[in-house]
C-alpha positions as CSV (number, residue, x, y, z in Angstrom):
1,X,-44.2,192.7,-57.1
2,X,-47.6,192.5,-55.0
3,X,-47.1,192.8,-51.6
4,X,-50.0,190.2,-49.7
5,X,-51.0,190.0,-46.6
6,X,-51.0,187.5,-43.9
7,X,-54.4,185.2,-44.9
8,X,-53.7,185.9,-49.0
9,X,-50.3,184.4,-48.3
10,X,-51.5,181.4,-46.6
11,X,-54.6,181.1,-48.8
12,X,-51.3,181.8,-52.3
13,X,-49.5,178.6,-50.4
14,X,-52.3,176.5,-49.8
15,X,-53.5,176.6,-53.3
16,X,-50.1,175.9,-54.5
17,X,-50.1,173.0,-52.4
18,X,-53.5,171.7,-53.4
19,X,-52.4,172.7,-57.0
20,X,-48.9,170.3,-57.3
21,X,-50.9,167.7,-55.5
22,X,-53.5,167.3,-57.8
23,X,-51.2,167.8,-60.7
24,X,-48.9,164.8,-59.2
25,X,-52.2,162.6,-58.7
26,X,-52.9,162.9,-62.5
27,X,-49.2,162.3,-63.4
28,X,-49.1,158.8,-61.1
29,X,-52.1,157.7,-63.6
30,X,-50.2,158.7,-66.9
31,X,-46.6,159.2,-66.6
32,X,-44.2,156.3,-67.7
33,X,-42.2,154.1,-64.9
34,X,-39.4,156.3,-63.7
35,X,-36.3,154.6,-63.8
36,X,-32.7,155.3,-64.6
37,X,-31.8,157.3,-67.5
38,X,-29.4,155.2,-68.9
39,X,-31.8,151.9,-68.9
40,X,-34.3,154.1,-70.6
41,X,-31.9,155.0,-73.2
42,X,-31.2,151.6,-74.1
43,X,-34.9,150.5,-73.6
44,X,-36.9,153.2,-75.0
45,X,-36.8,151.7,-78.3
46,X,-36.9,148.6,-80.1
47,X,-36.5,147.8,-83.9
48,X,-36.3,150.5,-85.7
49,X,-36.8,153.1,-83.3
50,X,-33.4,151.8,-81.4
51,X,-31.3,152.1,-85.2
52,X,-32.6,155.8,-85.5
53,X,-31.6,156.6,-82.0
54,X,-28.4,155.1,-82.4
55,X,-28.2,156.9,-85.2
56,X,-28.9,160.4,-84.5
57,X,-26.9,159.9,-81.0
58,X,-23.7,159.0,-83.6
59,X,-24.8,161.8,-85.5
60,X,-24.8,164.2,-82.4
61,X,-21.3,163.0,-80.8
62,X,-20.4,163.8,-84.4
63,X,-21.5,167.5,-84.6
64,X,-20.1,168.2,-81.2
65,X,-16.8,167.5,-82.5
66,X,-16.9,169.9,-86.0
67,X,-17.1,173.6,-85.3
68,X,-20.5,175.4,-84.9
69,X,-22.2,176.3,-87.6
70,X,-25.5,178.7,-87.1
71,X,-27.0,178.4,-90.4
72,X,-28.7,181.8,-89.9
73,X,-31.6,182.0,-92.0
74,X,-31.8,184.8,-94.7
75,X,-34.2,187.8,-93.0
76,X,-37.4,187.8,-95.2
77,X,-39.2,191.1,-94.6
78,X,-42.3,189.9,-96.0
79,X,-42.8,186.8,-94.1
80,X,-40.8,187.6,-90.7
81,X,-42.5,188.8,-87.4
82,X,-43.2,192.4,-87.7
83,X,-40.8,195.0,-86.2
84,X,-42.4,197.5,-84.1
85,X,-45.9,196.4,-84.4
86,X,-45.2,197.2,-88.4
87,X,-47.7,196.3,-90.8
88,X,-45.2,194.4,-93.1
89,X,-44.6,190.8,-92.0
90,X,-46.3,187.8,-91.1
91,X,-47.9,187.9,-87.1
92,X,-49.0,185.2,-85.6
93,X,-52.3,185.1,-86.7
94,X,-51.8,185.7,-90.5
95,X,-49.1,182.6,-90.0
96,X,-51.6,180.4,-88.9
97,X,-54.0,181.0,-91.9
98,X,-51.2,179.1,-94.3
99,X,-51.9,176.0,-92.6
100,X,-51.7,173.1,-94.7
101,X,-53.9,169.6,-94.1
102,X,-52.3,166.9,-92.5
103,X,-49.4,164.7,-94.1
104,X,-50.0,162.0,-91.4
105,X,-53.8,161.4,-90.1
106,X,-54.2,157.9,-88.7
107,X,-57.9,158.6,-87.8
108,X,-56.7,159.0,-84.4
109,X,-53.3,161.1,-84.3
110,X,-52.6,163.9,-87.1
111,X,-49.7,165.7,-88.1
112,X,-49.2,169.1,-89.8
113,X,-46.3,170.6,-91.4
114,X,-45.8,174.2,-91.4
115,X,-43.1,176.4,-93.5
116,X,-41.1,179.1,-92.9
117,X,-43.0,182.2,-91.6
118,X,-43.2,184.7,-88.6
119,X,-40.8,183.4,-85.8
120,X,-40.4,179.8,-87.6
121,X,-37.0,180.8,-89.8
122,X,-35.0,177.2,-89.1
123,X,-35.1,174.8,-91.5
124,X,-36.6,171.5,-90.1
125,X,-35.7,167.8,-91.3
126,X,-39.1,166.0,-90.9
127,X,-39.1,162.2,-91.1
128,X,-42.1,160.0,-91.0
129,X,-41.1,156.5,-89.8
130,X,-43.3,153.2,-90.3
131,X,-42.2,150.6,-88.2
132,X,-43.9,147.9,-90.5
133,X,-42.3,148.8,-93.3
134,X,-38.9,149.9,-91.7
135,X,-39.3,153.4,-94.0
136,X,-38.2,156.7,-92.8
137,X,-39.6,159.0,-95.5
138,X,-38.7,162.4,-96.0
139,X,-41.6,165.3,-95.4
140,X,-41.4,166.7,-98.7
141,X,-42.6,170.9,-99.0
142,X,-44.6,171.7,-101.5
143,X,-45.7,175.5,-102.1
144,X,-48.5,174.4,-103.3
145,X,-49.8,172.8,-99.6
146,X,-49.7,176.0,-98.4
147,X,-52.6,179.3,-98.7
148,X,-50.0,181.8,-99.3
149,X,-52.9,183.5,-101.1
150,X,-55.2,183.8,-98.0
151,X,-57.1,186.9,-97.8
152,X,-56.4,187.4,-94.4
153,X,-53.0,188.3,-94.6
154,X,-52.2,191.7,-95.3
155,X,-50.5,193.2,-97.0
156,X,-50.4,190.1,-99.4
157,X,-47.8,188.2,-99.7
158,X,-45.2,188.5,-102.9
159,X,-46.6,186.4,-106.1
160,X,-43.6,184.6,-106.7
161,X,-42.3,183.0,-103.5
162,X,-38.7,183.7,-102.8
163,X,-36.7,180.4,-102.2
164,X,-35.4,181.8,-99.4
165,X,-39.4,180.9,-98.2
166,X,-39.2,177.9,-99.5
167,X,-39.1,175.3,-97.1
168,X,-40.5,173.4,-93.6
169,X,-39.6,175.1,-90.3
170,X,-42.4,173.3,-87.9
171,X,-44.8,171.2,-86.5
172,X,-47.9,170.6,-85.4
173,X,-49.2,167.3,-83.6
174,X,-53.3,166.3,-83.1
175,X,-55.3,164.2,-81.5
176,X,-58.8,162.9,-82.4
177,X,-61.5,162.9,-79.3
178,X,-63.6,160.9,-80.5
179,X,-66.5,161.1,-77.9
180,X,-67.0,164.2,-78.4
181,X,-65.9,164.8,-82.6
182,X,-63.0,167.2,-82.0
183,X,-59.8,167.0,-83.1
184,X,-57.2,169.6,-80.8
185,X,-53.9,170.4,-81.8
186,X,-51.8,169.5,-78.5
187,X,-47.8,170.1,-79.6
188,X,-46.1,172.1,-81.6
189,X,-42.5,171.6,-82.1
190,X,-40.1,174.0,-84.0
191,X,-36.7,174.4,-85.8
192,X,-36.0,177.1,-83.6
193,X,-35.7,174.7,-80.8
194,X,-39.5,176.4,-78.9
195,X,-41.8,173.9,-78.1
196,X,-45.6,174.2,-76.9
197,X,-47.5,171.6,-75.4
198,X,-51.3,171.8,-74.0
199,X,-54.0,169.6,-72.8
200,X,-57.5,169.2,-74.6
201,X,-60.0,172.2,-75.2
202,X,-60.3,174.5,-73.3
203,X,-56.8,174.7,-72.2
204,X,-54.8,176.2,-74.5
205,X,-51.0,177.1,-75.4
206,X,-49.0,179.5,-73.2
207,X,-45.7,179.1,-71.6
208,X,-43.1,177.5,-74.2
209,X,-40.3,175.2,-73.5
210,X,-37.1,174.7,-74.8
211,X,-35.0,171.8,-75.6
212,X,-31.7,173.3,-73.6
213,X,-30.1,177.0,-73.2
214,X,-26.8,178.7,-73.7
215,X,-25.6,182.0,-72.1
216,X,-29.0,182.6,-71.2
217,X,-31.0,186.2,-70.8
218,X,-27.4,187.6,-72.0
219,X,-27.6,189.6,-75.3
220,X,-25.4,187.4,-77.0
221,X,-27.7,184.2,-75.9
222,X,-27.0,181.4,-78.2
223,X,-30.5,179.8,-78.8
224,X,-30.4,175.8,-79.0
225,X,-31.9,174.7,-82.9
226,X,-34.4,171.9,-83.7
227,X,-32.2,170.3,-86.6
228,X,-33.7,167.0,-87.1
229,X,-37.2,164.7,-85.9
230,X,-38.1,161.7,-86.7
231,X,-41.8,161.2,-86.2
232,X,-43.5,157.8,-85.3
233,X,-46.8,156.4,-83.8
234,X,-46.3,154.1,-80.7
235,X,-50.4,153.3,-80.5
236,X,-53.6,155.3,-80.0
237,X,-52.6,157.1,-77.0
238,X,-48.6,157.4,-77.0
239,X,-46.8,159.5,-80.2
240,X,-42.7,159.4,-80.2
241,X,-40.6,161.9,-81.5
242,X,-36.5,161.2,-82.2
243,X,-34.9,164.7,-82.8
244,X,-31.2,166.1,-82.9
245,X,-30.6,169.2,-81.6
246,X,-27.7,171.4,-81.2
247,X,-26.5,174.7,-80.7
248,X,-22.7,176.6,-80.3
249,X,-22.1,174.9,-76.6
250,X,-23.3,171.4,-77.3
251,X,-25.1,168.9,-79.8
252,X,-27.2,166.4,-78.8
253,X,-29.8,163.7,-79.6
254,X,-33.4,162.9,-77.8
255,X,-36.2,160.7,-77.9
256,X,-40.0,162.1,-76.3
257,X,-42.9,160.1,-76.1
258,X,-46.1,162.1,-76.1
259,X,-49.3,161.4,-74.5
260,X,-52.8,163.5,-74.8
261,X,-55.6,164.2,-72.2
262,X,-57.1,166.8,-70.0
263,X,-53.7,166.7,-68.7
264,X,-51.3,165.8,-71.8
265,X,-47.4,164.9,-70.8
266,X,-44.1,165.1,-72.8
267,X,-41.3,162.4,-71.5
268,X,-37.9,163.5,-73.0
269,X,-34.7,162.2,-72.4
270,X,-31.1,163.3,-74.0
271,X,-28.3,162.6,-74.4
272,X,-26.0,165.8,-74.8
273,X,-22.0,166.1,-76.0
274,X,-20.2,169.2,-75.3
275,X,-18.7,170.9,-77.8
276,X,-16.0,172.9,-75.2
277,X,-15.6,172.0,-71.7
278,X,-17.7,173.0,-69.5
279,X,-16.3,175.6,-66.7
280,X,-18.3,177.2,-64.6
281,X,-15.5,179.6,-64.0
282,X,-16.4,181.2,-67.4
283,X,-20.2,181.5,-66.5
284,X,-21.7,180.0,-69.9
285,X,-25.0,179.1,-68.4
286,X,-25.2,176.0,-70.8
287,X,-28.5,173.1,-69.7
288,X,-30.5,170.7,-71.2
289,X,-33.8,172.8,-70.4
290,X,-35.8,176.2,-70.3
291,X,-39.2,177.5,-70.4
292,X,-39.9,181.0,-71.8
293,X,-43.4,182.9,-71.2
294,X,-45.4,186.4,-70.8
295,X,-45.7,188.2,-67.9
296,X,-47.1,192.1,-68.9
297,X,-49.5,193.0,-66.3
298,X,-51.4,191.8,-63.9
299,X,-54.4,193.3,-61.5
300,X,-51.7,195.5,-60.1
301,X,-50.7,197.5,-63.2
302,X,-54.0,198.9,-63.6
303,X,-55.7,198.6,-60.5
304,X,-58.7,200.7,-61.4
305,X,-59.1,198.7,-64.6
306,X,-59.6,195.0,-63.6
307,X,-60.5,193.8,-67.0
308,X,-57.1,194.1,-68.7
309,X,-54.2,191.7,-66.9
310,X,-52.1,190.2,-69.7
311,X,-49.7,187.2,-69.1
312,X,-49.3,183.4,-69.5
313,X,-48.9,182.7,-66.3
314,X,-48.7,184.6,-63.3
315,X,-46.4,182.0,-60.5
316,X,-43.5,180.1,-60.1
317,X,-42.9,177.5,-58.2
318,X,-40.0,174.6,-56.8
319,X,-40.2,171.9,-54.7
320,X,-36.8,170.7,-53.2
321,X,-35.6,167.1,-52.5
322,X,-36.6,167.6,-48.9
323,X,-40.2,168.6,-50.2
324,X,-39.4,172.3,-48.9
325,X,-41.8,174.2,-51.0
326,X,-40.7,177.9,-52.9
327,X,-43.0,180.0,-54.7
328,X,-42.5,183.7,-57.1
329,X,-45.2,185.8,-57.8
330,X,-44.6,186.7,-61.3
331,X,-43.2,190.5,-61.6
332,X,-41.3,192.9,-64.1
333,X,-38.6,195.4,-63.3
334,X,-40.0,198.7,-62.5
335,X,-38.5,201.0,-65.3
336,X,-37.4,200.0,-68.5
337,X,-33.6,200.9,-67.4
338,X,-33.2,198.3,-64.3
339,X,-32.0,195.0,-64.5
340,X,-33.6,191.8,-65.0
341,X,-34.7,190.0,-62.0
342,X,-32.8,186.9,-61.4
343,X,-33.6,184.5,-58.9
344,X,-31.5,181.3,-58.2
345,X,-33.7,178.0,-56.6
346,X,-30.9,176.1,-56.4
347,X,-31.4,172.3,-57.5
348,X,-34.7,171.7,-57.7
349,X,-36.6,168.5,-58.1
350,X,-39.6,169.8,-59.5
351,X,-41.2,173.2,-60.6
352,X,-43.4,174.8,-62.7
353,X,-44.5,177.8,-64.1
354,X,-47.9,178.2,-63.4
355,X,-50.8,180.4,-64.9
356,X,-53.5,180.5,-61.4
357,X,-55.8,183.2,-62.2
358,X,-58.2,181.3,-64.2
359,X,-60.9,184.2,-64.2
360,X,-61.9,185.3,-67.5
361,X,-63.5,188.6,-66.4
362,X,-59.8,189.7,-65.7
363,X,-58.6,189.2,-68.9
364,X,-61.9,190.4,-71.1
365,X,-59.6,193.2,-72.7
366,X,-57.7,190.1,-74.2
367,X,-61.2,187.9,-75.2
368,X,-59.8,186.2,-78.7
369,X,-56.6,184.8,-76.9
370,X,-58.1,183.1,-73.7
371,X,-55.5,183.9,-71.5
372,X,-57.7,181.9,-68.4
373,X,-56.6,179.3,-70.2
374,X,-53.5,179.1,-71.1
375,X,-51.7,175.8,-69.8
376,X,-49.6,175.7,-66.5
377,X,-46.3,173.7,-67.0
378,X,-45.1,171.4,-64.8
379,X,-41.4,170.0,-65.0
380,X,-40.5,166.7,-62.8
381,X,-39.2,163.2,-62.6
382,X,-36.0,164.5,-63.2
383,X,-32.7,162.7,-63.5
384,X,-29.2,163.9,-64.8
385,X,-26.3,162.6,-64.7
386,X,-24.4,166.1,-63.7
387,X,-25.6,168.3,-60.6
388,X,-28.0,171.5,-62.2
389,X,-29.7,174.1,-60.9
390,X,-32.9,176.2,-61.8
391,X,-33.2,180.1,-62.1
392,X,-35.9,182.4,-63.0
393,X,-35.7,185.4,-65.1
394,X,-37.9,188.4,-65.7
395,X,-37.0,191.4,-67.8
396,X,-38.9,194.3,-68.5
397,X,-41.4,194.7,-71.0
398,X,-44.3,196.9,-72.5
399,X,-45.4,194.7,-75.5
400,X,-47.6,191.9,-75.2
401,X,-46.1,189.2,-77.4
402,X,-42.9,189.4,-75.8
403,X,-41.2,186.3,-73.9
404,X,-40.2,188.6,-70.7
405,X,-40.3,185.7,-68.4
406,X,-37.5,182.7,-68.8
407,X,-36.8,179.3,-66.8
408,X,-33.3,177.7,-66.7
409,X,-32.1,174.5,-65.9
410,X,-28.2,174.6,-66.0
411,X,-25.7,172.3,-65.2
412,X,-23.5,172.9,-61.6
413,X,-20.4,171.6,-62.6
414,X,-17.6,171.0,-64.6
415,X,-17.4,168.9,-67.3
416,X,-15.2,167.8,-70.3
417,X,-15.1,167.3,-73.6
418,X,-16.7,163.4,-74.6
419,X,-14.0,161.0,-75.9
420,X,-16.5,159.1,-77.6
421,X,-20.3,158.4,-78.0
422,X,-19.9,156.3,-74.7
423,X,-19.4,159.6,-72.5
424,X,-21.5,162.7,-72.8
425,X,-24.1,164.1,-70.3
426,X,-28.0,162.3,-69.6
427,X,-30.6,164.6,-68.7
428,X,-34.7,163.1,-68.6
429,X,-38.0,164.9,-67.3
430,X,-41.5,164.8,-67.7
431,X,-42.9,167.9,-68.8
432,X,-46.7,168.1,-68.2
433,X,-49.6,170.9,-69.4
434,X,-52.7,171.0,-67.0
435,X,-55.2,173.7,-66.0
């Protein structure tokens, strides 16, 4: 961890400062009203967004009452990540060349499903719902939407498709700017419960977030699954998303209601249902929220070489309900054998992890994946209806697509099991991407 002195720590603060003030300027201009969880639950939707959430909140007290069942996906050598930078497998980049054209393109919003491929192995319900018509219509996959047959990936893919392959896993959400003819992908949701939101061009993805944890950074982590979303246009500048999620500690049901810009925000709120009491006794680590990024090196790790820093961002920070102000340089363990690096903030009203060094020169190793501008993430407005707290975690790590650096919101107290969909736990924030 750098070691700064005296005026580079007051200069680190004062940006950091400057930095959540600006970012809470723009969010007064775009965020929603903030008020009570529980009003915005019955409020959020009318019509026929109310009847799906009621329905997927019945479906979630539901779940949390049948045993757990992972539904592991079958491994698929050919169209998994790569093991050990391995030639055999789908990366990233050969995943993104399957992209199929929009199901949903409204001239202003578009959406785009993806299939199953690299890290996307969970099986994803997609609905489309029109509110004129009352319809919620399936998103069918077809093999033949997708360029399995691009040259680009190498080695090619097999010529018959397994079934195993043969279905949706993600999604992509679009905006049209129309001033100035571009049309920027700005979410991306997935069955495996990762999320990645951005602002418009240039910022781009970086730090993910995750829609709740379990036994989190342990080897045995249980990772929370996208089952379900319901997708539905509100008007030209506000997209809502009705999901179910669910893992072995809970199940639990969600509306989010998107909304694009230079500085694009996500406003989630869920409603969760234990599926064994909560004791914190046991240590389970179980909350509604995480973010997971990159931290590999910085200007430190090769100080004579000040072209080649690596990471999606670079600071954390927390903000108390007194407005006492914590920050975290970004850091990894110094040898591959120690510990991770765990740091408790206690419970925090807002935070962020944040990606500051915005100067492209240190990253020019790195050129074809922008790390200057990768999107900070900003988590606030938020209300629960059990105490939590928020920890960081950073784990060693010498390989540049791994998510070394972890963010957890978990709950501070006990709780028990719901006796009906009436009980269960409310959590809300505002998640926001800016530069």
């Amino acid at each position: 961890m750098h070691v700064f002195g005296l005026q580079e720590h007051q200069t680190t603060v004062k940006t950091m400062l400057d930095t959540r003030c600006v970012v809470i300027r723009i969010l007064s201009q775009l965020r929603f009203s903030v008020i009570s969880l529980l009003l915005m639950w019955a409020l959020c939707a009318d019509g026929v967004a109310a009847d799906i959430l009621r329905s997927l909140t019945q479906e979630a007290f539901k779940h949390s009452q049948m045993p757990w069942k992972p539904q592991t996906p079958t491994p698929l050598t050919e169209f998994d990540s790569p093991e050990n930078d391995g030639s055999l497998g789908l990366d990233f980049v050969e995943y993104t060349k399957m992209n199929s054209a929009p199901f949903y393109d409204d001239g202003t919003w578009w959406v785009r499903a993806n299939p199953r491929g690299n890290s996307e192995k969970d099986p994803l319900d997609l609905r489309l719902s029109q509110p004129e018509t009352g319809s919620q219509a399936p998103v069918v996959y077809h093999i033949d939407d997708f360029n399995y047959r691009h040259p680009g990936i190498q080695p090619p893919l097999p010529q018959a498709i397994p079934a195993a392959a043969r279905y949706l896993s993600a999604i992509d959400i679009g905006f049209h700017q129309r001033d100035v003819k571009r049309w920027p992908q700005i979410l991306h949701l997935g069955g495996n419960g990762y999320g990645r939101l951005t602002g418009f061009p240039p910022l781009g993805f970086g730090t993910s977030f995750r829609f709740g944890v379990h036994k989190a950074g342990e080897p045995d982590e249980d990772f929370v699954k996208l089952r379900k979303l319901y997708l539905m246009k509100l008007n030209d500048q506000a997209f809502r998303l009705l999901g179910l999620v669910e893992c072995e500690a809970f199940a639990a049901a969600f509306t989010a209601t998107l909304q694009p810009g230079e500085t694009s925000s996500l406003r989630v709120a869920m409603k969760i249902f234990l599926r064994f009491p909560l004791r914190l006794a046991n240590k389970p680590s179980v909350g509604p929220l995480g973010l997971s990024s990159m931290f590999w090196k910085d200007e430190s790790a090769t100080p004579n070489v000040p072209t080649d820093e690596a990471h999606d961002a670079d600071r954390f920070v927390s903000w108390s309900a007194e407005g006492v102000e914590r920050w975290q340089t970004l850091a990894i363990p110094n040898n591959p054998i120690a510990p991770p690096l765990e740091t408790n903030f206690g419970p925090v009203t807002d935070f962020a992890l944040i990606q500051s060094d915005r100067n492209a020169g240190h990253y020019r190793r790195y050129d074809a994946v922008e790390y200057a501008n990768r999107a900070s993430l900003l988590v606030s407005d938020i209300e629960s209806s059990l105490p939590y707290t928020v920890g960081l975690w950073q784990s060693y790590t010498t390989y540049e697509g791994a998510d070394n650096i972890a963010v957890f919101v978990r709950f501070d107290q006990d709780a028990p099991l719901p006796a009906s969909i009436k009980d269960g736990i409310t959590f809300s924030y505002t998640l926001t991407a800016y530069r």
